[in-house]
MIMAR-76857 format. One record per residue: z, x, y of N, C-alpha, C in turn; chain. Coordinates in steps of 0.02 Angstrom, whole numbers, plus 50000, padded with zeros to 5 digits. Atoms other than C-alpha are relative to their C-alpha. Example, Ala and Ser with C-alpha at 12.3 -4.5 7.8 and 13.67 -1.06 7.14 Angstrom:
2
NODE  n_up n_east n_north ca_up ca_east ca_north  c_up c_east c_north cadena
NODE 50000  50045   49941 50390   50615    49775 50000  50045   50060      A
NODE 49997  49958   49941 50357   50684    49947 50037  49961   50055      A
END
This chain:
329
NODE  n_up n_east n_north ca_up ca_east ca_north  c_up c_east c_north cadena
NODE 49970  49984   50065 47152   49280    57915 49960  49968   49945      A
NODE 50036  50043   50034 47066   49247    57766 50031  49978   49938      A
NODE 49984  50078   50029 47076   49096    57651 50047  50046   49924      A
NODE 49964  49982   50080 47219   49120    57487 49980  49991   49968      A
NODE 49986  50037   50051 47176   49104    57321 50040  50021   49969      A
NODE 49948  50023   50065 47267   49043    57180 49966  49978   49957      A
NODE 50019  50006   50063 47241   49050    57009 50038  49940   49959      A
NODE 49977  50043   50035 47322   48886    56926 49976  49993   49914      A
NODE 49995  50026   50056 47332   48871    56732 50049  49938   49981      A
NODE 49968  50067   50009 47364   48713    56644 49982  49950   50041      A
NODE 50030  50056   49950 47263   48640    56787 49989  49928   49979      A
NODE 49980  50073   50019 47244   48489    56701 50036  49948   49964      A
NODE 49954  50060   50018 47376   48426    56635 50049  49984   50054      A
NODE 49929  50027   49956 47516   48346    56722 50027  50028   50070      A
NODE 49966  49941   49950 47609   48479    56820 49937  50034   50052      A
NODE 50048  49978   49980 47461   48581    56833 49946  49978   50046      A
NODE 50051  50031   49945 47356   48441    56923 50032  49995   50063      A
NODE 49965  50036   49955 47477   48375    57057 50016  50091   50024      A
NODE 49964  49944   49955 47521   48571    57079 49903  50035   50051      A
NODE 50050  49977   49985 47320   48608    57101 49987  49931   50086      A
NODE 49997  50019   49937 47320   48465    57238 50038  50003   50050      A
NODE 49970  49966   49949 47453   48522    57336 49977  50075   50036      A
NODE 50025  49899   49949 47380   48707    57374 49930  49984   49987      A
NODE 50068  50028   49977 47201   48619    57385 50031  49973   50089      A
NODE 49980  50028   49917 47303   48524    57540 50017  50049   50044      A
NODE 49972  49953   49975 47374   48683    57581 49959  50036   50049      A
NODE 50052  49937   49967 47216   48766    57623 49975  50043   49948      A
NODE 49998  49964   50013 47236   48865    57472 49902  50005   49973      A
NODE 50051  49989   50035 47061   48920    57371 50034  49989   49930      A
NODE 49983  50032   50059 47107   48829    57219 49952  50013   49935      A
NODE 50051  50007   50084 47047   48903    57030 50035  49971   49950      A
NODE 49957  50013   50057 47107   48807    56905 49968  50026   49943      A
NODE 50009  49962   50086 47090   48851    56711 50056  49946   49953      A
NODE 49994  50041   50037 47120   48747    56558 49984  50010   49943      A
NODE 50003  49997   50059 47097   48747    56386 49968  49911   49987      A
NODE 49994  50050   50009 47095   48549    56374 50012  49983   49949      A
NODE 49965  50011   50039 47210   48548    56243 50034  49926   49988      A
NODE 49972  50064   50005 47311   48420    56294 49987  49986   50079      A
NODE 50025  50020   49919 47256   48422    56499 49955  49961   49980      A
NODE 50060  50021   49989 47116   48314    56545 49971  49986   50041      A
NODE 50038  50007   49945 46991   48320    56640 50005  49959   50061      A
NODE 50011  50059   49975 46988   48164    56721 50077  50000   50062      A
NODE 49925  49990   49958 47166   48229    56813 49977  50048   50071      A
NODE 50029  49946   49933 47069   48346    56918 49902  49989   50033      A
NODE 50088  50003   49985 46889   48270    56934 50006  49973   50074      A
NODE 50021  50020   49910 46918   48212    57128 50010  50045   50021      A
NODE 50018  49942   49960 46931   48376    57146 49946  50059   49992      A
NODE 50090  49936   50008 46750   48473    57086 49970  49990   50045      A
NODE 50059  50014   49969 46665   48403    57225 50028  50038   50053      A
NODE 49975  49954   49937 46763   48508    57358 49999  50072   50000      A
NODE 50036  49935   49970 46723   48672    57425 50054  50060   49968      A
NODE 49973  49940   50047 46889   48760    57395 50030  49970   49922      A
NODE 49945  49999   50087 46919   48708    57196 49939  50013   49961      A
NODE 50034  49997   50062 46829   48769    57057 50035  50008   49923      A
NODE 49975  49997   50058 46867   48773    56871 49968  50030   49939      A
NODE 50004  49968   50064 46873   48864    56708 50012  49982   49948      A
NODE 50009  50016   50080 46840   48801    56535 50045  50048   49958      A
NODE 50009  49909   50058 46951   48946    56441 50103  49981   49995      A
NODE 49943  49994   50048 47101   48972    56338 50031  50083   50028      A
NODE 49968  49936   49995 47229   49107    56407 50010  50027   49956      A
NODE 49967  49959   50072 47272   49160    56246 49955  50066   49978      A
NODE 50038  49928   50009 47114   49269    56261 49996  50016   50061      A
NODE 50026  49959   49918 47054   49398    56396 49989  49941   50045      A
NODE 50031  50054   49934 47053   49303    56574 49981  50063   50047      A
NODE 50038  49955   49947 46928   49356    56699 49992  49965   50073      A
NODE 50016  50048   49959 46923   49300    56850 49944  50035   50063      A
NODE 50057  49957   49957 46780   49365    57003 50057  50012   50062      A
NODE 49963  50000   49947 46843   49402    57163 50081  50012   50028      A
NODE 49925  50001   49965 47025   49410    57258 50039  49947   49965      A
NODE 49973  50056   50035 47160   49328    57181 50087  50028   50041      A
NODE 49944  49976   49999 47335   49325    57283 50057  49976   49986      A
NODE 49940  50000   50049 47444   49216    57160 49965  49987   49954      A
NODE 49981  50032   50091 47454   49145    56987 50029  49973   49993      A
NODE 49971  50046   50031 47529   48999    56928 50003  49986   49930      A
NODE 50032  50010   50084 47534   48999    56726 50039  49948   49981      A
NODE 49960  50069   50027 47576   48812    56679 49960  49982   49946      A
NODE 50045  49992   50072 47460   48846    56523 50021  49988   49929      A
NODE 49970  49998   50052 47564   48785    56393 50042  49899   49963      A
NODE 49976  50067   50013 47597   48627    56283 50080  49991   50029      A
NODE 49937  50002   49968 47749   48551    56363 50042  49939   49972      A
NODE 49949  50053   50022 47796   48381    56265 50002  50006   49901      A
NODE 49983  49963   50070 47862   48394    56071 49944  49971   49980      A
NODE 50051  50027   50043 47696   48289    56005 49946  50048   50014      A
NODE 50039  49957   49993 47608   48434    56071 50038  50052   49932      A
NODE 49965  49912   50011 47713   48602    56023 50007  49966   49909      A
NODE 49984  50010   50065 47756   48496    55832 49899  50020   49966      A
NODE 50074  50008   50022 47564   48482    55812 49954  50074   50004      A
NODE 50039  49913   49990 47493   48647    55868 50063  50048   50014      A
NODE 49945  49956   49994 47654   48770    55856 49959  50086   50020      A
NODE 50026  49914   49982 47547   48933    55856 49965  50000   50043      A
NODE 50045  49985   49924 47437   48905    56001 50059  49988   50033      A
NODE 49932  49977   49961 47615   48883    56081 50009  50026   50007      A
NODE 49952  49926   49989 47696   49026    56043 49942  50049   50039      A
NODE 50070  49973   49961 47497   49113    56073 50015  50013   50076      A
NODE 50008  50016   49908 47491   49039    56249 50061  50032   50072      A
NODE 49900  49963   49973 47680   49093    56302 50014  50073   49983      A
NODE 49993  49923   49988 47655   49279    56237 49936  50015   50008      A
NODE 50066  49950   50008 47477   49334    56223 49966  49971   50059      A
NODE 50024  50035   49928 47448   49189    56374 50002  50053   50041      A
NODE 49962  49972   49945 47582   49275    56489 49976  50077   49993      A
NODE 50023  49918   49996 47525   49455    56444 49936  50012   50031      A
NODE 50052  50014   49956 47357   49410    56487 49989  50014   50074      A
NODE 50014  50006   49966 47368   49360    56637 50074  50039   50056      A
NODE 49967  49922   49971 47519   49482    56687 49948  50047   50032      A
NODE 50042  49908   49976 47394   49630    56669 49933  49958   50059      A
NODE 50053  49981   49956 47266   49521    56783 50050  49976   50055      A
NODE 49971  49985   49923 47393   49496    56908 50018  50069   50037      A
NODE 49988  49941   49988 47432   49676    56898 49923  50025   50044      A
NODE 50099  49985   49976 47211   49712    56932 50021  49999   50048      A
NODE 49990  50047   49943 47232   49595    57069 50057  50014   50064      A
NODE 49967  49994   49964 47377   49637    57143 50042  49944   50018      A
NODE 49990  50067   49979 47429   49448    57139 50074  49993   49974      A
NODE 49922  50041   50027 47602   49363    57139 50005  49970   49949      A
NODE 50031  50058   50066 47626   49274    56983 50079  49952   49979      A
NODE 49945  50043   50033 47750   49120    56939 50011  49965   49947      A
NODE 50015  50028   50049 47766   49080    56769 50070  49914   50003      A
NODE 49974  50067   50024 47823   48891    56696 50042  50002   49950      A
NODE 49932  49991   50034 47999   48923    56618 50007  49932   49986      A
NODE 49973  50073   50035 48083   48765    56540 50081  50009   50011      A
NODE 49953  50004   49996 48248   48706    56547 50020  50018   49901      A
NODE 50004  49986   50087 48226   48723    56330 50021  50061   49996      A
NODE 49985  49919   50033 48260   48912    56360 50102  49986   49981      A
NODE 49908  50026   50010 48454   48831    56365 49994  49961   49928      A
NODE 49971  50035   50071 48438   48740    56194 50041  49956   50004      A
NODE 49969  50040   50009 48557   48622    56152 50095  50031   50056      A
NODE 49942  49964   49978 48687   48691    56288 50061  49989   49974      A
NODE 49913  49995   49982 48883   48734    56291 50015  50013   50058      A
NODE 49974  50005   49942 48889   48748    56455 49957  49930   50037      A
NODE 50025  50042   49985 48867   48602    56574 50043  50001   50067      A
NODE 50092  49989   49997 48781   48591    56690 49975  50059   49983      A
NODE 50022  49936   50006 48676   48733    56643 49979  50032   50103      A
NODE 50019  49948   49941 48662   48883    56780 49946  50048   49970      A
NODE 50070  49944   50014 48525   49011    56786 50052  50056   49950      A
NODE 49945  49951   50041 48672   49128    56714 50018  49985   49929      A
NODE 50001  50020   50025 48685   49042    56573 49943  50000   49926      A
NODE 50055  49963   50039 48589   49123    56399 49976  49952   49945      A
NODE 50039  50031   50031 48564   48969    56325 50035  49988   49893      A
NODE 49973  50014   50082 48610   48903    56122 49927  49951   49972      A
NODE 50077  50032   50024 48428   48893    56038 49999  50034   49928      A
NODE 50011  49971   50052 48386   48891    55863 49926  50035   49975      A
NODE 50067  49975   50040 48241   49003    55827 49958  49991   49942      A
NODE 50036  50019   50069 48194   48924    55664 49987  49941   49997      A
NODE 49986  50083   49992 48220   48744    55699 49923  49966   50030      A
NODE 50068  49981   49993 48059   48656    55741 49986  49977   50074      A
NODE 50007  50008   49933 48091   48659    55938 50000  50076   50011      A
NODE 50005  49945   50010 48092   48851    55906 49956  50012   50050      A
NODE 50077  49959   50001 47896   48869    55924 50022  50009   50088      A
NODE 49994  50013   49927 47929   48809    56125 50052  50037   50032      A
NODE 49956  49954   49981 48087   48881    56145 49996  50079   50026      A
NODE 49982  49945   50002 48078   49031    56113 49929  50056   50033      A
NODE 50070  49943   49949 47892   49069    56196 50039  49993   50057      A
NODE 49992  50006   49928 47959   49011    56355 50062  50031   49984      A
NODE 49938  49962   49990 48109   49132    56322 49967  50090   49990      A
NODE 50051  49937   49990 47981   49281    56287 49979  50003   50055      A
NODE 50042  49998   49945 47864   49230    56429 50069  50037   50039      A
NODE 49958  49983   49949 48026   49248    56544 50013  50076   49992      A
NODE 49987  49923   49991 48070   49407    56466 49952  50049   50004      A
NODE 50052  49961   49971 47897   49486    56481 49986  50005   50068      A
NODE 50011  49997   49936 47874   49427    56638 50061  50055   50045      A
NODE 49970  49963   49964 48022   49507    56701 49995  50089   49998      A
NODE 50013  49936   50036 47983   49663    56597 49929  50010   50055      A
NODE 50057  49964   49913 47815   49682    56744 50016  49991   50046      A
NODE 49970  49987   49912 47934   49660    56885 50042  50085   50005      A
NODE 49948  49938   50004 48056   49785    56827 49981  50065   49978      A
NODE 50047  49955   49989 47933   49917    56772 49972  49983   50016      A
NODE 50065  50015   49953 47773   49892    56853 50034  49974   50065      A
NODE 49960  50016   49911 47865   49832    57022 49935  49932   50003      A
NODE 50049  50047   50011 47746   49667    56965 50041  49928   50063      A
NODE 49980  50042   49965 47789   49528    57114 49994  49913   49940      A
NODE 49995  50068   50024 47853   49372    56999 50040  49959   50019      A
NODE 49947  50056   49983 47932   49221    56994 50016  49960   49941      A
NODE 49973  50065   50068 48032   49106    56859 50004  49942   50016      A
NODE 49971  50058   49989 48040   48918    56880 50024  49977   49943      A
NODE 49980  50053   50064 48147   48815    56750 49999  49945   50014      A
NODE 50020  50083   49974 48077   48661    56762 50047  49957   49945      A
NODE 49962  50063   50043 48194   48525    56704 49962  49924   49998      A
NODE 50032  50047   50031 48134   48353    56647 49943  49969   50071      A
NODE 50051  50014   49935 47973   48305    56770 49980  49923   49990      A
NODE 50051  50018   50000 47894   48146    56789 49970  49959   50066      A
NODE 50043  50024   49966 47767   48040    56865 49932  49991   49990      A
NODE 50049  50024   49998 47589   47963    56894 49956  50093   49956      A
NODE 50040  49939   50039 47462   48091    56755 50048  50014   49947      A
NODE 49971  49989   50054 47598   48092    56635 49963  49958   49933      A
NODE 50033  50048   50076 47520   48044    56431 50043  49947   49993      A
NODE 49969  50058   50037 47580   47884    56377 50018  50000   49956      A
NODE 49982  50014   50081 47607   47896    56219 50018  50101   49971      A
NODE 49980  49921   49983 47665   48104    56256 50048  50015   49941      A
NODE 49956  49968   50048 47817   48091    56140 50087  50004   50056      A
NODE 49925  49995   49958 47946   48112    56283 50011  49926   50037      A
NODE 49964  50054   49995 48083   47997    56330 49979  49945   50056      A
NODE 50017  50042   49953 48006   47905    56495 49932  49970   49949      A
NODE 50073  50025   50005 47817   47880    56450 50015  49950   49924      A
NODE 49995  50042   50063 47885   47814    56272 50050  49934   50014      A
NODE 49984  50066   49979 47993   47692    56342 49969  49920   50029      A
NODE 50016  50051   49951 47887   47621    56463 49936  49978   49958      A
NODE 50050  50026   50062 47752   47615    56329 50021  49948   49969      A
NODE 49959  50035   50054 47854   47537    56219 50017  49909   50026      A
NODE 49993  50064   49964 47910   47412    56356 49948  49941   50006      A
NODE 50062  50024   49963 47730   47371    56413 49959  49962   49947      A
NODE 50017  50029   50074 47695   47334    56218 50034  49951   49982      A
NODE 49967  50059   50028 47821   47198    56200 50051  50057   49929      A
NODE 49957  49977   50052 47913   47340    56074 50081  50006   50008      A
NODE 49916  49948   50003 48104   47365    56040 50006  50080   50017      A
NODE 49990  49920   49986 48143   47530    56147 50050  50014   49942      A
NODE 49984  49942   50065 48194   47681    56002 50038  50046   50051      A
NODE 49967  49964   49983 48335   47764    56057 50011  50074   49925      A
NODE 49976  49924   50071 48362   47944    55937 50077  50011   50024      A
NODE 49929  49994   49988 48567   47954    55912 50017  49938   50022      A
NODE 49979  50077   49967 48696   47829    55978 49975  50017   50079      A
NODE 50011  50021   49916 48617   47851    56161 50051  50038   50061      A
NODE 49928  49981   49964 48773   47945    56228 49939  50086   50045      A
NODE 50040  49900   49976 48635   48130    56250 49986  49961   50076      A
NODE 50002  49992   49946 48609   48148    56438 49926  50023   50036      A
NODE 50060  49975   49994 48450   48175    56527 49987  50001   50100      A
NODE 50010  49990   49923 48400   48238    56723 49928  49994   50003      A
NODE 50078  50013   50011 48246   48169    56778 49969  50022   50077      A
NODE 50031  49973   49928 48140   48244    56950 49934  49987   50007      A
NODE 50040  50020   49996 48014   48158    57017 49941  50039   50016      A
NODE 50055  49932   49976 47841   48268    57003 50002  50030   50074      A
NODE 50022  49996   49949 47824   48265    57209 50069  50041   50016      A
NODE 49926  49954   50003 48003   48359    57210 49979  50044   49962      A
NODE 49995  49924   50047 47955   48490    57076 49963  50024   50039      A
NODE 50032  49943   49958 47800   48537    57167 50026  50012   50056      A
NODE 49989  49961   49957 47880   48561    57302 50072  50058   50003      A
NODE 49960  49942   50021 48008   48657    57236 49965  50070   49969      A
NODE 50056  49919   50029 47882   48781    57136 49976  50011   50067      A
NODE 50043  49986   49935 47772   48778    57315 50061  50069   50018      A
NODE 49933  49980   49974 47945   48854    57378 50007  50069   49981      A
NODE 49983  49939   50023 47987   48963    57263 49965  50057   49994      A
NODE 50049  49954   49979 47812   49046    57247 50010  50039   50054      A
NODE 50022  49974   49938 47825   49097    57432 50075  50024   50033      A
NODE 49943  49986   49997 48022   49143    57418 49991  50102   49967      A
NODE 50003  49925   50037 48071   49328    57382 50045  50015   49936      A
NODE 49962  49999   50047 48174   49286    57219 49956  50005   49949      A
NODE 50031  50001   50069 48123   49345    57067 50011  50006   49949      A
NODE 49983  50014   50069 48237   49293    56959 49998  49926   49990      A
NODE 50001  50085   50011 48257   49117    56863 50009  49955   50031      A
NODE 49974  50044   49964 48273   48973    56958 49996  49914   49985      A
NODE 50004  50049   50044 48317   48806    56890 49977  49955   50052      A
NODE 50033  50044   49962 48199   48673    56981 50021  49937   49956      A
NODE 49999  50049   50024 48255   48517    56935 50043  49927   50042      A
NODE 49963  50066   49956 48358   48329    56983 50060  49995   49980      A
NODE 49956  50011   50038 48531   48344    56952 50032  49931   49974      A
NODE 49951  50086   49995 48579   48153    56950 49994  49975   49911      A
NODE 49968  50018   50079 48634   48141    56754 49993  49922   49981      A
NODE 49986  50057   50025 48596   47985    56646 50002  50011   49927      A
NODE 49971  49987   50059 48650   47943    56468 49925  49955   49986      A
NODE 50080  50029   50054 48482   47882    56346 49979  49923   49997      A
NODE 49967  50090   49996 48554   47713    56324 49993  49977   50075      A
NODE 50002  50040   49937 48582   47678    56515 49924  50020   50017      A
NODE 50073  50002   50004 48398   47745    56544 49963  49946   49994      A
NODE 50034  50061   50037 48342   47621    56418 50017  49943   50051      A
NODE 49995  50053   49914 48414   47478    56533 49969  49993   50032      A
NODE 50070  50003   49922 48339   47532    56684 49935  49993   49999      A
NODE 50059  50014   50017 48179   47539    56601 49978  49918   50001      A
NODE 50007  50054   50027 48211   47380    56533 49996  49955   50054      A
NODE 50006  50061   49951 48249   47301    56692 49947  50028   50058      A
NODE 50077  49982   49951 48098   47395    56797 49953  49963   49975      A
NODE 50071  50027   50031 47971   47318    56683 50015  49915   49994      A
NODE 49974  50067   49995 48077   47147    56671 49982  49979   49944      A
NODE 49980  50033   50072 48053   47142    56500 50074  49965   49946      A
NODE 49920  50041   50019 48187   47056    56372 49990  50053   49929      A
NODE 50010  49982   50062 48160   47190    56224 50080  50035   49994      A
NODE 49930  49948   50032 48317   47271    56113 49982  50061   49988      A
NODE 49999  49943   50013 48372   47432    56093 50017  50005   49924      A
NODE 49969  49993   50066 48381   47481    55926 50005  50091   50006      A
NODE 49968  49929   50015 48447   47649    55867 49981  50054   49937      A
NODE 50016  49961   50054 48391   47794    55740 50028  50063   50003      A
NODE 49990  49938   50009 48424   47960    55680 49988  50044   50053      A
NODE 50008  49947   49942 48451   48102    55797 49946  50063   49974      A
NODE 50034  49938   50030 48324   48250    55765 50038  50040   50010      A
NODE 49980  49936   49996 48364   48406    55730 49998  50044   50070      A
NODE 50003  49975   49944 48422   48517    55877 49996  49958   50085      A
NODE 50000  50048   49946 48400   48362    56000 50056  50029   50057      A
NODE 49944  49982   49941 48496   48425    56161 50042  49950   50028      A
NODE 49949  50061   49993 48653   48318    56183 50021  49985   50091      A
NODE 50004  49990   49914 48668   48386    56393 49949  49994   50002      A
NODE 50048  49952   49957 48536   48406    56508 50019  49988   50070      A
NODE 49998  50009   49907 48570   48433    56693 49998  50061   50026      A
NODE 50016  49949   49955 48536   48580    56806 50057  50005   50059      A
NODE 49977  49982   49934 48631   48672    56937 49954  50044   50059      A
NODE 50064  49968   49952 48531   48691    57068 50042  50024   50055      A
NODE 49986  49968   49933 48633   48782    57193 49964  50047   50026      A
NODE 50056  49961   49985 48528   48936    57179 49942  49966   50064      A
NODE 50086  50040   49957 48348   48807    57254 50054  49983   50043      A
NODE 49955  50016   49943 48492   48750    57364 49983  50073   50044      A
NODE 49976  49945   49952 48528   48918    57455 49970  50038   50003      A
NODE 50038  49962   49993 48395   49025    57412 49939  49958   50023      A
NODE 50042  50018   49955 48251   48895    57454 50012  49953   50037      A
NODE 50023  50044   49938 48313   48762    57554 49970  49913   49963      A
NODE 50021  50033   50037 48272   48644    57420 50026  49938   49968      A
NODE 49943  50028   50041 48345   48492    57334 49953  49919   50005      A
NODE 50038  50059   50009 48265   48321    57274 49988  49956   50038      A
NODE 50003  50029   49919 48217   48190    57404 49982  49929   49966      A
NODE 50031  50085   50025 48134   48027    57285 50058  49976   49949      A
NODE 49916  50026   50028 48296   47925    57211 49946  49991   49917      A
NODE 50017  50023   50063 48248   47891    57025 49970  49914   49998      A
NODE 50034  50086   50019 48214   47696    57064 49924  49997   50043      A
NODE 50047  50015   49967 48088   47739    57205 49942  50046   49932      A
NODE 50049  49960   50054 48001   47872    57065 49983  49952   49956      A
NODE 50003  50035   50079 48020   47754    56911 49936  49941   50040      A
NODE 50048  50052   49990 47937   47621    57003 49922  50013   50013      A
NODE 50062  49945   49984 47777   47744    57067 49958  49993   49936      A
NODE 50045  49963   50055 47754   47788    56883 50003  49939   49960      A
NODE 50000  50061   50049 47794   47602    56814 49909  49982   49988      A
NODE 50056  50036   49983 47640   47546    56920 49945  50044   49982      A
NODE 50055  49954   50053 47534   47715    56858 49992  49961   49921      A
NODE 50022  50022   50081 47536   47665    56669 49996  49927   50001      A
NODE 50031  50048   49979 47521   47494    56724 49929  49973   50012      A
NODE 50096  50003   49975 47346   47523    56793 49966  50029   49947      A
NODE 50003  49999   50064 47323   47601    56642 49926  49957   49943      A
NODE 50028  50045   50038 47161   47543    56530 50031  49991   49951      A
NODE 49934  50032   50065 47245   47433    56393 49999  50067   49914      A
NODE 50006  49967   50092 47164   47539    56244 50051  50071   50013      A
NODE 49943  49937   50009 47282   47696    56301 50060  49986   49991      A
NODE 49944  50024   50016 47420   47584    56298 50033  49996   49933      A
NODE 49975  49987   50058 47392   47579    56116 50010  50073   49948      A
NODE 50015  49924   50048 47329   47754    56073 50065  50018   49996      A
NODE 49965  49952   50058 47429   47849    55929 49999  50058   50043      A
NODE 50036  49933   49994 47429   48028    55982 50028  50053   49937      A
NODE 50004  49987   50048 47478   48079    55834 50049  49988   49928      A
NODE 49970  50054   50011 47524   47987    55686 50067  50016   49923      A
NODE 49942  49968   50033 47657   48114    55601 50038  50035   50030      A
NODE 49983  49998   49933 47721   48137    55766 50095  50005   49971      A
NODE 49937  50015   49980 47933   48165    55760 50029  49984   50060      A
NODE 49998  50026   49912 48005   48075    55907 50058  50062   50031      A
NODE 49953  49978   49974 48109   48200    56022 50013  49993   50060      A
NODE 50034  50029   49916 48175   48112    56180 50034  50069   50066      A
NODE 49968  49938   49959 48140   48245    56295 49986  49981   50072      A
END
């Protein structure tokens, strides 16, 4: 039988790396693709020197070409933390419709499966709780979590729009809050800014009184929930995520006491649109794949303490950008 490939976008950032070394382990023929927007290199360089991975310099937002057989697609091509999507809003929205259309029509060529990178953001600031895949979501289109929103609420509906004409073989994941080792430090979202913050000797910044809610899933659980779902015959939404609920404030704590620092919490203004829930019902990944989290939050937190730990000091301080609004996502 001969060897799979897979097309990975977003290959180097975050998601995108840890998902390109799992279907490198797999066997698969691994292409990644990148923009290096906010990926970087340096997330996927132990893997150029191997036989099946190669990579692409290029921006989905224009024509993608790729040579040869291609029998999935992964499109994780898209800014994913708010110091991104506030900073570049139109290569957002770009990447999430003119991305996903893209590389629709070359999965169509191809003949290839394709799973795009949904968000739990297509829910907005929910009224229902926990959110279910059934569930249409309370998002403000104008607000300035919009730009993100509302691509990854297009992408979904295009994408489904080439299953349901074109008989296009897809897949939805809604990825709820991810982390782990390759996450930015100084990203903007609620872990990496904590533990920054910690590692600096700073007073952790809570946004609101601390009461908003947040589900956290340790990367090595998502990919193997996307792995899953790719190779499942569902091709509707499916919320990948950790249901185990914490409030902002108790977070902060745990941070506080992983790093064994003695810093205060102080408190500020809530942003606009800030989501007051977040938690996932994952019965769906329950019963359709077989699926369900496996790393407790203390064995994860500690993984990714000792990542930004090792950390050279000067990233510890880098800005990433310095009109940045904080949103802890």
């Amino acid at each position: 039988m001969s060897q799979k490939r897979i097309l990975i976008t977003g290959a180097a950032g975050f998601l995108g790396s840890h998902l390109c070394d799992r279907f490198v382990k797999e066997g698969y023929y691994v292409i990644g693709m990148d923009n290096l927007i906010t990926g970087h290199i340096s997330n996927i360089e132990h893997l150029m020197p191997l036989k099946n991975f190669e990579f692409y310099h290029h921006d989905v937002s224009n024509f993608v070409n790729v040579p040869g057989k291609l029998d999935y697609i992964l499109h994780f091509a898209s800014p994913a933390s708010p110091i991104d999507y506030l900073k570049i809003p139109i290569q957002t929205l770009k990447v999430g419709s003119l991305g996903t259309h893209n590389l629709l029509g070359l999965a169509m060529a191809k003949k290839a499966r394709m799973l795009i990178a949904s968000t739990s953001e297509v829910y907005g600031d929910p009224l229902v709780h926990p959110q279910t895949e059934e569930y249409y979501g309370n998002v403000n289109p104008v607000g300035p979590r919009g730009v993100y929103d509302e691509a990854k609420r297009f992408q979904e509906a295009m994408t489904m729009a080439y299953h349901t004409y074109h008989g296009l073989e897809t897949r939805i994941a809604r990825i709820f809050n991810t982390y782990g080792p390759r996450m930015r430090l100084n990203d903007g979202r609620v872990l990496p800014a904590f533990i920054g913050q910690a590692l600096r000797g700073e007073n952790l910044t809570i946004f609101g009184d601390g009461s908003q809610t947040r589900s956290f899933c340790y990367v090595d659980d998502q990919v193997e929930g996307i792995y899953r779902l790719l190779l499942s015959d569902h091709a509707y939404p499916v919320n990948i995520g950790n249901p185990d609920e914490i409030t902002i404030s108790q977070f902060a704590e745990e941070i506080i006491a992983l790093t064994g620092t003695n810093q205060k919490v102080i408190y500020t203004d809530l942003p606009q649109d800030d989501p007051m829930q977040r938690q996932p019902d994952i019965s769906k990944a329950k019963d359709i794949l077989g699926w369900q989290p496996k790393v407790s939050r203390t064995e994860g937190l500690k993984i990714t303490y000792d990542y930004f730990r090792s950390l050279p000091k000067e990233q510890l301080y880098k800005k990433e950008h310095k009109s940045f609004e904080n949103y802890q996502r």
